[in-house]
Short mmCIF file of the C-alpha atoms (twelve columns), coordinates in Angstrom:
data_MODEL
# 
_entry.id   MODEL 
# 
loop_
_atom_site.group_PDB 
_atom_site.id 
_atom_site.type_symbol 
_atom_site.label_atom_id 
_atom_site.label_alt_id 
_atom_site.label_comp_id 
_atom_site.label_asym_id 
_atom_site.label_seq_id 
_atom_site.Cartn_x 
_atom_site.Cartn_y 
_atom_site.Cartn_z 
_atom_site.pdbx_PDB_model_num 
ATOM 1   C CA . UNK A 1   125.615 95.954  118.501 1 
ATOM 2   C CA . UNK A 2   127.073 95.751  115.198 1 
ATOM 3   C CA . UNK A 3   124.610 92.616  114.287 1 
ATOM 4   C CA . UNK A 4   121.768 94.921  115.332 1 
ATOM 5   C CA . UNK A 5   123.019 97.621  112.867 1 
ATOM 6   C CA . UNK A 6   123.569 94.921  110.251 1 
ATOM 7   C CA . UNK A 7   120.064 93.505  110.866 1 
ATOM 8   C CA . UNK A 8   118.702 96.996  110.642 1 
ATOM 9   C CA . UNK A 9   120.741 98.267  107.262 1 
ATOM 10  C CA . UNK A 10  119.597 94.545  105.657 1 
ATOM 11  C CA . UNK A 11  115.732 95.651  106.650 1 
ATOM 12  C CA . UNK A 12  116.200 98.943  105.282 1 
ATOM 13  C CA . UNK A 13  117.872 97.730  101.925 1 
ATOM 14  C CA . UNK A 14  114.824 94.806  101.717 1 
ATOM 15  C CA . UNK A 15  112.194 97.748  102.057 1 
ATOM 16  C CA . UNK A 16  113.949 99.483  99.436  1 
ATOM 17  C CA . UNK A 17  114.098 96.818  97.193  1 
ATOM 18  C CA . UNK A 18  110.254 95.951  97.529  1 
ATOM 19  C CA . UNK A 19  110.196 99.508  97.029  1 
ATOM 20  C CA . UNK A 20  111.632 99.270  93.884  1 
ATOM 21  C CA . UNK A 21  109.839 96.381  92.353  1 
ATOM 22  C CA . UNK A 22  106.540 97.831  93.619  1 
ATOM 23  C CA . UNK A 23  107.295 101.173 91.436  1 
ATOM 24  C CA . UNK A 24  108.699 98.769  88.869  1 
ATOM 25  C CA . UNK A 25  105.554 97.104  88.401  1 
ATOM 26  C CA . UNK A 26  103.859 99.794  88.497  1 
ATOM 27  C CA . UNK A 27  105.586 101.554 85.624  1 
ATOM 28  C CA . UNK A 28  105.412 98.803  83.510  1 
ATOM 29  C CA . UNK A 29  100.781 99.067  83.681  1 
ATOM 30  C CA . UNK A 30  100.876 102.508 82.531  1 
ATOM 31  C CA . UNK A 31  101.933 101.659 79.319  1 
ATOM 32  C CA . UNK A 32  100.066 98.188  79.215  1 
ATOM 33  C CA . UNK A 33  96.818  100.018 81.147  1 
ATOM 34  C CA . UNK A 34  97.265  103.381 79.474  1 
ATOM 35  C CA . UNK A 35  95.362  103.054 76.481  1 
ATOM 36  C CA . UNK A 36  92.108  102.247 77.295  1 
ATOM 37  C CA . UNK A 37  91.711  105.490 79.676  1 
ATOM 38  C CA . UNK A 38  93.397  107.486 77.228  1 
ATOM 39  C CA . UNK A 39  91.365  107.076 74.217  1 
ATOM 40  C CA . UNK A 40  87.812  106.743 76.783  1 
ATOM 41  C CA . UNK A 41  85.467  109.400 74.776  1 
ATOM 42  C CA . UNK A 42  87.606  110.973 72.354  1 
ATOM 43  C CA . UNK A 43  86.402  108.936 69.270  1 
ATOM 44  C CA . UNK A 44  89.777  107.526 68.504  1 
ATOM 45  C CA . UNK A 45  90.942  104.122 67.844  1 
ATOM 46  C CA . UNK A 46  94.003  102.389 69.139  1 
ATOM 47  C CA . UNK A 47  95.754  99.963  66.493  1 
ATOM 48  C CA . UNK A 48  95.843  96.407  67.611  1 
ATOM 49  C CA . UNK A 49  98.018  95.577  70.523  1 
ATOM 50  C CA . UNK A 50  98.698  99.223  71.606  1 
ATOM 51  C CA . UNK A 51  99.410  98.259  74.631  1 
ATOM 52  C CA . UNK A 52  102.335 95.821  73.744  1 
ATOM 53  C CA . UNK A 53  103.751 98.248  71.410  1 
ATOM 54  C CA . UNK A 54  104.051 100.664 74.614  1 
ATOM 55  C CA . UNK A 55  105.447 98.361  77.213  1 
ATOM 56  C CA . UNK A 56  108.253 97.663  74.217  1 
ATOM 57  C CA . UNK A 57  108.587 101.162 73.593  1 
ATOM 58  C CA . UNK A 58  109.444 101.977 77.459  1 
ATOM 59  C CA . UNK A 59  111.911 99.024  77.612  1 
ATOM 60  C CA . UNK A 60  113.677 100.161 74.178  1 
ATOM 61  C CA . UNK A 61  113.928 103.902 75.802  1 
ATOM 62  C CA . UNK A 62  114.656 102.849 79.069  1 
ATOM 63  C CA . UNK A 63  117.582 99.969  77.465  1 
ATOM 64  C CA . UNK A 64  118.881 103.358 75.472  1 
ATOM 65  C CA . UNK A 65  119.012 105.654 78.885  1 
ATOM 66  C CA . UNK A 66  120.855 103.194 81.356  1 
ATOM 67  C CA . UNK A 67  124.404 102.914 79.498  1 
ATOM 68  C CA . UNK A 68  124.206 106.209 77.695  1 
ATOM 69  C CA . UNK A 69  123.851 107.760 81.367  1 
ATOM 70  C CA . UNK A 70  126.242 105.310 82.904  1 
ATOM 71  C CA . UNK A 71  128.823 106.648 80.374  1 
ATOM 72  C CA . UNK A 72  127.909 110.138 81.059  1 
ATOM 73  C CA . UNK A 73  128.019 109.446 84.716  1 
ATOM 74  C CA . UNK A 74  131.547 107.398 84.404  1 
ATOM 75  C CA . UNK A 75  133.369 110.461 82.679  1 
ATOM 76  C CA . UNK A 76  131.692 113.271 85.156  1 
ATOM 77  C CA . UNK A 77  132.913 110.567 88.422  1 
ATOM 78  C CA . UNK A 78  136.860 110.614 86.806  1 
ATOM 79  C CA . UNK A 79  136.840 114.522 86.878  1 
ATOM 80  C CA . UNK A 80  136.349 114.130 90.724  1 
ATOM 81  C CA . UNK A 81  139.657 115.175 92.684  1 
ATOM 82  C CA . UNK A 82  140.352 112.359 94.961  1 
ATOM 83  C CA . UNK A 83  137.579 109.883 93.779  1 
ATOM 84  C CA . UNK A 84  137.703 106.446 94.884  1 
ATOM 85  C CA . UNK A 85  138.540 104.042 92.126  1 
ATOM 86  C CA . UNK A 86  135.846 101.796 92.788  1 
ATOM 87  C CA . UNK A 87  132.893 101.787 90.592  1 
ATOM 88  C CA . UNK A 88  129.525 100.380 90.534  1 
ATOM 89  C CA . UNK A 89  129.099 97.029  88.187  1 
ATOM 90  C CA . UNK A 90  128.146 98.266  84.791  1 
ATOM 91  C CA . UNK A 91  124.315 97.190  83.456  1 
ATOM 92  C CA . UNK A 92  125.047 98.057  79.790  1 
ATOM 93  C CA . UNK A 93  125.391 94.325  78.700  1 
ATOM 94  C CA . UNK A 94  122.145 93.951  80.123  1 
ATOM 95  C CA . UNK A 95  120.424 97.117  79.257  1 
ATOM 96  C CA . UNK A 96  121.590 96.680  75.596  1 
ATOM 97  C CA . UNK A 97  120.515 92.907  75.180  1 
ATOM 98  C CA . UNK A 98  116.683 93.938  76.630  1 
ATOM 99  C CA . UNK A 99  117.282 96.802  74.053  1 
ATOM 100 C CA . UNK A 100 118.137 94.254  71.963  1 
ATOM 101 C CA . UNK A 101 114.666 91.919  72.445  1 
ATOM 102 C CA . UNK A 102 112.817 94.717  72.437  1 
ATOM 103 C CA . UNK A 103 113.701 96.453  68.976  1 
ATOM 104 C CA . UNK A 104 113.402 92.813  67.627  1 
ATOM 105 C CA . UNK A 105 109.916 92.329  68.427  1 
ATOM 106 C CA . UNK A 106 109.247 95.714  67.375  1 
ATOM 107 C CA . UNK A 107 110.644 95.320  64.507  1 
ATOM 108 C CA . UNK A 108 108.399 92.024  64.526  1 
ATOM 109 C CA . UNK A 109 105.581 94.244  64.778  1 
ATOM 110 C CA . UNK A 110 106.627 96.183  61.647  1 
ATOM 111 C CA . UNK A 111 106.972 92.641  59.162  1 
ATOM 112 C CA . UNK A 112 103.465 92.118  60.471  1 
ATOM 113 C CA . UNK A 113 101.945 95.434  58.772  1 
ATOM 114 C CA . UNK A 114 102.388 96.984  62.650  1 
ATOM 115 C CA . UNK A 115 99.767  94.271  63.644  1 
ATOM 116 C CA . UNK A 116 101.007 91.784  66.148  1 
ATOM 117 C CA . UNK A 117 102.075 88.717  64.657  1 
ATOM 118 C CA . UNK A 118 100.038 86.011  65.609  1 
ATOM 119 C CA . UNK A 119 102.574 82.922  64.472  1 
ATOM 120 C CA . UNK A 120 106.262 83.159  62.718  1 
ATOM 121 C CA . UNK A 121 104.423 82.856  59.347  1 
ATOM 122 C CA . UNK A 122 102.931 86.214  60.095  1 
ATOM 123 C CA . UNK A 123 106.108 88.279  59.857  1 
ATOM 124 C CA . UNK A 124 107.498 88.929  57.162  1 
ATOM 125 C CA . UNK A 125 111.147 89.693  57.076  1 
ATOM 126 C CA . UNK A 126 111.861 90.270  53.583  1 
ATOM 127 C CA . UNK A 127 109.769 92.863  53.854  1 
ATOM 128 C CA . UNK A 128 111.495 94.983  56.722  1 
ATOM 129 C CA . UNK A 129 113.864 95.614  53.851  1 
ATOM 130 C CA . UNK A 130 110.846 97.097  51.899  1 
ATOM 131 C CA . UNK A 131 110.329 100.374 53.774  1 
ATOM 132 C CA . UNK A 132 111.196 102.862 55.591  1 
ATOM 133 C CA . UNK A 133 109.815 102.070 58.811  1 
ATOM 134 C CA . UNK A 134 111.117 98.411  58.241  1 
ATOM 135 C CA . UNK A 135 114.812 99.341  57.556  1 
ATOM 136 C CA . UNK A 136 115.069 102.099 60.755  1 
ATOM 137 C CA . UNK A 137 113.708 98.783  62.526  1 
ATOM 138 C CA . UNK A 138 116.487 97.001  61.443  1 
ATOM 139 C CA . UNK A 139 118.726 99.440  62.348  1 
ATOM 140 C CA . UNK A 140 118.015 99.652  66.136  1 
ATOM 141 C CA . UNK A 141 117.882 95.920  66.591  1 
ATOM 142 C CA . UNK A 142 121.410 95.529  65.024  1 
ATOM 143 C CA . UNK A 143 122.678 98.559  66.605  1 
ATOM 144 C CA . UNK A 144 121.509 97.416  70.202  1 
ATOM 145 C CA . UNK A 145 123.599 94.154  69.371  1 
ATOM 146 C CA . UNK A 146 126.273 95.741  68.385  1 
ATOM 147 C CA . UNK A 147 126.634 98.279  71.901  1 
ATOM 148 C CA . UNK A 148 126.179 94.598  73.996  1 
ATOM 149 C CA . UNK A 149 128.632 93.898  72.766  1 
ATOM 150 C CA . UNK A 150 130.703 96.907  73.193  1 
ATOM 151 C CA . UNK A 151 129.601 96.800  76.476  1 
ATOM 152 C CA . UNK A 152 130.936 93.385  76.623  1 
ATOM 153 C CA . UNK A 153 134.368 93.938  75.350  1 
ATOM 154 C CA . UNK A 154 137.597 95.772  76.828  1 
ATOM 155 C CA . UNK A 155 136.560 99.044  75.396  1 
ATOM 156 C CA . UNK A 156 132.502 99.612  76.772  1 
ATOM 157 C CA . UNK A 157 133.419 103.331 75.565  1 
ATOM 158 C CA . UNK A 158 132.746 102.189 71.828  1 
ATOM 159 C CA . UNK A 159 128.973 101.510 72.553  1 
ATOM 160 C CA . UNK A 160 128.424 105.059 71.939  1 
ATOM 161 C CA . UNK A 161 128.603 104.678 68.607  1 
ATOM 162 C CA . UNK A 162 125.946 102.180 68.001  1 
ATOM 163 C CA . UNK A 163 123.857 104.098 70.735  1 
ATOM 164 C CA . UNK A 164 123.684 107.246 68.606  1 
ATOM 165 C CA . UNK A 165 122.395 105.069 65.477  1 
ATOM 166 C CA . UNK A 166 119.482 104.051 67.933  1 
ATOM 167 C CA . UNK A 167 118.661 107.961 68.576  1 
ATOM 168 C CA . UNK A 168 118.915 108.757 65.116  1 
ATOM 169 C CA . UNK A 169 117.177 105.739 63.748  1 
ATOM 170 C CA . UNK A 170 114.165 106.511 66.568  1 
ATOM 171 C CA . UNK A 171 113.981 110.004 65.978  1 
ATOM 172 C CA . UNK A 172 113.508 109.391 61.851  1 
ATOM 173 C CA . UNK A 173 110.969 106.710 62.833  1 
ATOM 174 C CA . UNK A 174 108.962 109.078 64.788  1 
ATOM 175 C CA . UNK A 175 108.592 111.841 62.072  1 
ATOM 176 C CA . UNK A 176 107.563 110.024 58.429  1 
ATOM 177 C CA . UNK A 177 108.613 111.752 55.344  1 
ATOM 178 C CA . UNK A 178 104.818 112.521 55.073  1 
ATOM 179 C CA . UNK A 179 104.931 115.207 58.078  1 
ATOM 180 C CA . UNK A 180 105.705 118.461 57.561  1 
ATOM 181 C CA . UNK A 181 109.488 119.320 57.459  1 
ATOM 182 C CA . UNK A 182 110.328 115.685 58.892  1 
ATOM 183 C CA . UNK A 183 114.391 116.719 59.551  1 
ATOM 184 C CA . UNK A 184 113.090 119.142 62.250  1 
ATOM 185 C CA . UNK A 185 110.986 117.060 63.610  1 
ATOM 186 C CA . UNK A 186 113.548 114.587 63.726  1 
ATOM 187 C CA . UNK A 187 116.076 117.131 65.428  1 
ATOM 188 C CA . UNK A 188 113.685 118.036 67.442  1 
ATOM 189 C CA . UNK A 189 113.252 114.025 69.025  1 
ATOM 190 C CA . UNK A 190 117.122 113.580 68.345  1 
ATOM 191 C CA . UNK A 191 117.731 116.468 70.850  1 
ATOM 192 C CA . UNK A 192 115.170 115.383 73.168  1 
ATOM 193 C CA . UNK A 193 116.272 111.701 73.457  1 
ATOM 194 C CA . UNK A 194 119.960 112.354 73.938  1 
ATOM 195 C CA . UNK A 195 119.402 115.393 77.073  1 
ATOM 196 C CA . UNK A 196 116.469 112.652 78.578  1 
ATOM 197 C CA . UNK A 197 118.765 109.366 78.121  1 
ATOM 198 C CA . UNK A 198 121.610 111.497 79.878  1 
ATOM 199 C CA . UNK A 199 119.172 113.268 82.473  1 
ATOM 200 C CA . UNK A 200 117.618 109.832 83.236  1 
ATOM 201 C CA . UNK A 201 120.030 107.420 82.817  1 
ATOM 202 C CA . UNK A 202 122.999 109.508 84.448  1 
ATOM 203 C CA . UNK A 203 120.969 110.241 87.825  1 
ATOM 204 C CA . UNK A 204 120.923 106.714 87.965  1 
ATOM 205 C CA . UNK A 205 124.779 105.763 87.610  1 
ATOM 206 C CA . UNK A 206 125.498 108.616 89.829  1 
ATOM 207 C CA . UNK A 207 123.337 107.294 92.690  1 
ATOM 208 C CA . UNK A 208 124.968 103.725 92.227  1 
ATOM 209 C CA . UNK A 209 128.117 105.415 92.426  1 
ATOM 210 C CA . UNK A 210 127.271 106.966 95.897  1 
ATOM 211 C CA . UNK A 211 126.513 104.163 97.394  1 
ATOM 212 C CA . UNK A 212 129.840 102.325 96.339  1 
ATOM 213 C CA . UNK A 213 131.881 105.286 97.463  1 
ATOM 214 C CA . UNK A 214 130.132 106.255 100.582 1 
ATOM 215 C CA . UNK A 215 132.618 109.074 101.202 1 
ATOM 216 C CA . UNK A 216 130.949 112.588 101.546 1 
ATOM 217 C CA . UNK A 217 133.197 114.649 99.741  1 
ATOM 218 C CA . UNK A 218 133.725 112.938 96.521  1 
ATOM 219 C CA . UNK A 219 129.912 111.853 96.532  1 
ATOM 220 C CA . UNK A 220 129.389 115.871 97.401  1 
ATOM 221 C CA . UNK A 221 131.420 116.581 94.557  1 
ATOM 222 C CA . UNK A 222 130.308 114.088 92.362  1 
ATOM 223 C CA . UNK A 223 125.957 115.375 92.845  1 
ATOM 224 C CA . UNK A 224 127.058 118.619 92.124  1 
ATOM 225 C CA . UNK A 225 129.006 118.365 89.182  1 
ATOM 226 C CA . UNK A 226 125.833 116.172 87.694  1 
ATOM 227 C CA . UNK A 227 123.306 118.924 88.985  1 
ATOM 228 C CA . UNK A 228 124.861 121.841 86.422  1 
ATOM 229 C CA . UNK A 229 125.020 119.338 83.833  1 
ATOM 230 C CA . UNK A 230 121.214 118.255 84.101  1 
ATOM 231 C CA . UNK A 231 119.993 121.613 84.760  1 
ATOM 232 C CA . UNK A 232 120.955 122.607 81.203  1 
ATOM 233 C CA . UNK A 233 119.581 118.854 80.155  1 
ATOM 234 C CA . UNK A 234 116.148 120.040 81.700  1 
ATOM 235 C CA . UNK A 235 116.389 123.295 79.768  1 
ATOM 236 C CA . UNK A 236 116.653 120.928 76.678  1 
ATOM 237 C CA . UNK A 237 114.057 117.807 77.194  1 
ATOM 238 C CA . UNK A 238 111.541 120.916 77.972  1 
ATOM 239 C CA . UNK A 239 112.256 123.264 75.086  1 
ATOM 240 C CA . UNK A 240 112.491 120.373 72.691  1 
ATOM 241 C CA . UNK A 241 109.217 119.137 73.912  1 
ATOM 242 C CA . UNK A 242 107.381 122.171 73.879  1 
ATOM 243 C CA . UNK A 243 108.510 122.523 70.215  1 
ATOM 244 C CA . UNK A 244 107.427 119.174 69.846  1 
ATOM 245 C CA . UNK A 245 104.056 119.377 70.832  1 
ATOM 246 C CA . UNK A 246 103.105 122.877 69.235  1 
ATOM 247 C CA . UNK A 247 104.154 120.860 66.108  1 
ATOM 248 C CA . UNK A 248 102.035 118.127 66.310  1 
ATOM 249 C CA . UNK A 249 99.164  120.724 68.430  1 
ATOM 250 C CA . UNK A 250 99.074  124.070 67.292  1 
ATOM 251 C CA . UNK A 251 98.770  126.727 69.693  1 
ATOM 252 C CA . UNK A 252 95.461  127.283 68.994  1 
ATOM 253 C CA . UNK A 253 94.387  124.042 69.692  1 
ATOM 254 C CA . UNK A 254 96.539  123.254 72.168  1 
ATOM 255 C CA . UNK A 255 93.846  123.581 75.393  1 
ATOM 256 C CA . UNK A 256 91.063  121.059 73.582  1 
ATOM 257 C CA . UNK A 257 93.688  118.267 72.089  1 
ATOM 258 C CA . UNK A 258 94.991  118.370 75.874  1 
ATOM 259 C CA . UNK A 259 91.783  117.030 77.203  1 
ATOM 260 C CA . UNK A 260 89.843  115.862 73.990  1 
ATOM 261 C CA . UNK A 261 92.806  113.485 72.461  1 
ATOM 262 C CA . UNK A 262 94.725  110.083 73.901  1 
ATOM 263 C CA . UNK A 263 97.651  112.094 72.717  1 
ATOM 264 C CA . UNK A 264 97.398  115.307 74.161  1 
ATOM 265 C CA . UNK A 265 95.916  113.595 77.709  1 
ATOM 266 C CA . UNK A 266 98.668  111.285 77.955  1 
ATOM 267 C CA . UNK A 267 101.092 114.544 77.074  1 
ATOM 268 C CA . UNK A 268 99.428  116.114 79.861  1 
ATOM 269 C CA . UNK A 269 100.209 113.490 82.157  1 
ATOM 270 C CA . UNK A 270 103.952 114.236 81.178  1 
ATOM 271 C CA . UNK A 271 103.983 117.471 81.453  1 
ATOM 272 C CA . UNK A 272 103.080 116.426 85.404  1 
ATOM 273 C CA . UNK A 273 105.137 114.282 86.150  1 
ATOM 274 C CA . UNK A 274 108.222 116.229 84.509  1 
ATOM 275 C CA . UNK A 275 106.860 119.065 86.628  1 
ATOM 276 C CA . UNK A 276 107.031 116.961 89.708  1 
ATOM 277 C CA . UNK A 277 110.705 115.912 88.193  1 
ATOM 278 C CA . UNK A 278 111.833 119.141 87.940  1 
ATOM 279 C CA . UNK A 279 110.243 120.194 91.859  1 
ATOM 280 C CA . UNK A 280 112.215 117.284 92.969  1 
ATOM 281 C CA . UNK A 281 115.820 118.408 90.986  1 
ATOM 282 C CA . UNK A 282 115.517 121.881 92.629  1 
ATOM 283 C CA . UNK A 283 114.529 120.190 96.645  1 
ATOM 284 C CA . UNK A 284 118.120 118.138 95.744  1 
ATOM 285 C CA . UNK A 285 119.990 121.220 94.504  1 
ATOM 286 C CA . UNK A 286 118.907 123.310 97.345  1 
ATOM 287 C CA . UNK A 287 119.737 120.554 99.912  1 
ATOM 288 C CA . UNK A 288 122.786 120.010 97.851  1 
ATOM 289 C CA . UNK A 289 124.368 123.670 98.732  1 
ATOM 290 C CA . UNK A 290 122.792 124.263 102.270 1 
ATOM 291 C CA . UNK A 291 123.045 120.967 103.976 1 
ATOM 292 C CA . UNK A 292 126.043 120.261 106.310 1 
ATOM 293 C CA . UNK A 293 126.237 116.778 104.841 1 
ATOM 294 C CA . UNK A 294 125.503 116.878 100.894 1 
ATOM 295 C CA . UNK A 295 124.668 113.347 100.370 1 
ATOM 296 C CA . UNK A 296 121.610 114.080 101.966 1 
ATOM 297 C CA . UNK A 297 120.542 115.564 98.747  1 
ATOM 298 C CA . UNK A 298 120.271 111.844 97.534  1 
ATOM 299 C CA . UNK A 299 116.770 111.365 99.174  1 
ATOM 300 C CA . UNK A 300 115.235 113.460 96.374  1 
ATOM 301 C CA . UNK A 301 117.231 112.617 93.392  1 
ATOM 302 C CA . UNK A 302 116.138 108.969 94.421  1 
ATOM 303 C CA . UNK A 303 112.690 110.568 94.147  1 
ATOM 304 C CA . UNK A 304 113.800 111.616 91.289  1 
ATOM 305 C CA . UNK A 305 114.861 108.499 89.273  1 
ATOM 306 C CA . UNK A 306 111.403 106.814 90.147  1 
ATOM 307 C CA . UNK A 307 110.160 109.567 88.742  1 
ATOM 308 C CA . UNK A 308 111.941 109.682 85.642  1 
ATOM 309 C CA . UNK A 309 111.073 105.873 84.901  1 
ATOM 310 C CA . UNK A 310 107.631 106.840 85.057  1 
ATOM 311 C CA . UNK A 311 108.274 109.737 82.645  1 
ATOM 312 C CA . UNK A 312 110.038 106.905 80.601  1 
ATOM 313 C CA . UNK A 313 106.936 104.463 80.964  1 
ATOM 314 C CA . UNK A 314 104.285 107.277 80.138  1 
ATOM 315 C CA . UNK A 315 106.557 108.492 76.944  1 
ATOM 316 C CA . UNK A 316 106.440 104.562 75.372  1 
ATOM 317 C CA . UNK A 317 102.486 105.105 75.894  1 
ATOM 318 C CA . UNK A 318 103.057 108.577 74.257  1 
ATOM 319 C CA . UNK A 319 104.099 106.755 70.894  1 
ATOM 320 C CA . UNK A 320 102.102 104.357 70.698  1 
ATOM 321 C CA . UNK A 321 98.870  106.546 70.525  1 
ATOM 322 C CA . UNK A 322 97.488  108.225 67.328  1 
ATOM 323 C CA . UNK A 323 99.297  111.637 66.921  1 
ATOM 324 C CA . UNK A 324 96.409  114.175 66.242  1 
ATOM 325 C CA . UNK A 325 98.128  115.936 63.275  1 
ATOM 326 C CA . UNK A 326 96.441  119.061 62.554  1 
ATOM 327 C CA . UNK A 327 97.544  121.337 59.971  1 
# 
């Protein structure tokens, strides 16, 4: 009997995993896919390797959400009265070294003139040190280095440090001193990418915790406390991105850039999916107070995570598309 059960669990868990991989994969075209349909009839023109630039993109933002949520999610699980002590293996040191690769080549991208470098001759580092772009570069690939290996030490708590100079240095790199008033831009995509990393990135932790506890009450306890927390986060990655996008899109042209730009389609396709997000949050809160047993409310905030990483996916597409500036 208990073989059968085993059998059955092991089926279940290879389903999910396939599961996993499947919407893994999947994620990882939109970015690599994404241009192309974007830009179809609008009259605009991607820069070379667009498509590379947005697969690195969605690993650098995904590297930056997995151990800022799984410290989020760590602090919320040692408020829980009676929590087991066990935890789920941290994926920092990993998340932080494909961080890591992926601000390197980035900042590859940059020596190259924001070409892809066709050889090591092409890039030239020297000149990272040149500009602006080139020195935030810099920044996030030693910064991702240095949380690995905070991550990696006796004190993981420390990465948090080296994580904000990642936010920062991404959220000066996506408004250029050119733009009009750049710092609220930039405070703008600072707020945005803290509450999303958090929202994202502690969902997940929180679900690997569950599954390591596998004790009702603490795991109750444990989704709840995270559900007040990321309702306020959702307040913030929306408001932030509203004021975002009429920044970039003034109201007034808001309706045609939506369906007439790469930008403002692929922004569209966000605002869907975060909609879907959001539809999914509330199904887990309401299971999470009217259920008998509250872990059932895991079903959707799984839905929810797969979600999010394809929020995460479409967002590295986002920034790698021409921004239709229109002042």
């Amino acid at each position: 009997m208990n073989s059968g059960v085993g059998a059955a669990g092991a089926d279940r868990g290879g389903r999910r995993a396939v599961a996993v991989l499947v919407l893994v994969a999947l994620a990882a075209l939109i970015p690599l896919l994404g241009p192309s349909p974007a830009l179809h009839g609008t009259g605009e023109a991607a820069a070379p390797g667009t498509g590379g630039t947005a697969l690195l993109r969605t690993v650098l933002f995904a590297a930056l959400a997995v151990p800022a949520g799984e410290l989020f999610a760590r602090r919320l699980a040692r408020t829980v009265p009676g929590a087991p002590r066990s935890a789920p293996r941290s994926w920092s040191v990993a998340a932080n070294s494909a961080g890591f690769l992926a601000a390197l080549a980035l900042a590859s991208v940059v020596a190259t003139g924001n070409l892809l470098p066709g050889g090591l001759a092409d890039i030239d580092v020297g000149g990272l040190y040149d500009s602006r772009d080139g020195r935030l570069a810099l920044v996030e690939v030693n910064a991702f280095l240095a949380a690995a290996l905070c991550a990696a030490s006796g004190r993981p708590g420390t990465q948090v440090w080296p994580l904000a100079a990642v936010v920062v240095a991404e959220a000066l790199r996506a408004h250029p001193t050119t733009e009009y008033s750049p710092l609220l831009g930039s405070g703008l995509a600072l707020v945005h990418l803290v509450c999303a990393s958090l929202w994202a990135g502690g969902l997940l932790h929180v679900l690997r915790t569950l599954r390591v506890w596998r004790t009702a009450r603490a795991g109750g306890v444990l989704l709840a406390r995270y559900a007040r927390v990321a309702l306020v986060l959702l307040v913030a990655v929306t408001a932030t991105g509203v004021g975002s996008s009429l920044r970039r899109m003034p109201p007034e042209t808001v309706l045609g850039q939506l369906t007439d730009t790469a930008y403002g389609r692929v922004l569209l396709a966000k605002v869907v999916l975060v909609a879907g997000v959001a539809v999914l949050a509330l199904w887990a809160r309401i299971r999470l107070a009217r259920a008998a047993d509250p872990l059932t409310a895991g079903t959707p905030a799984r839905a929810e995570v797969y979600a999010l990483g394809a929020v995460v996916a479409v967002s590295g597409l986002l920034t790698a598309l021409p921004v239709p500036i229109r002042w």
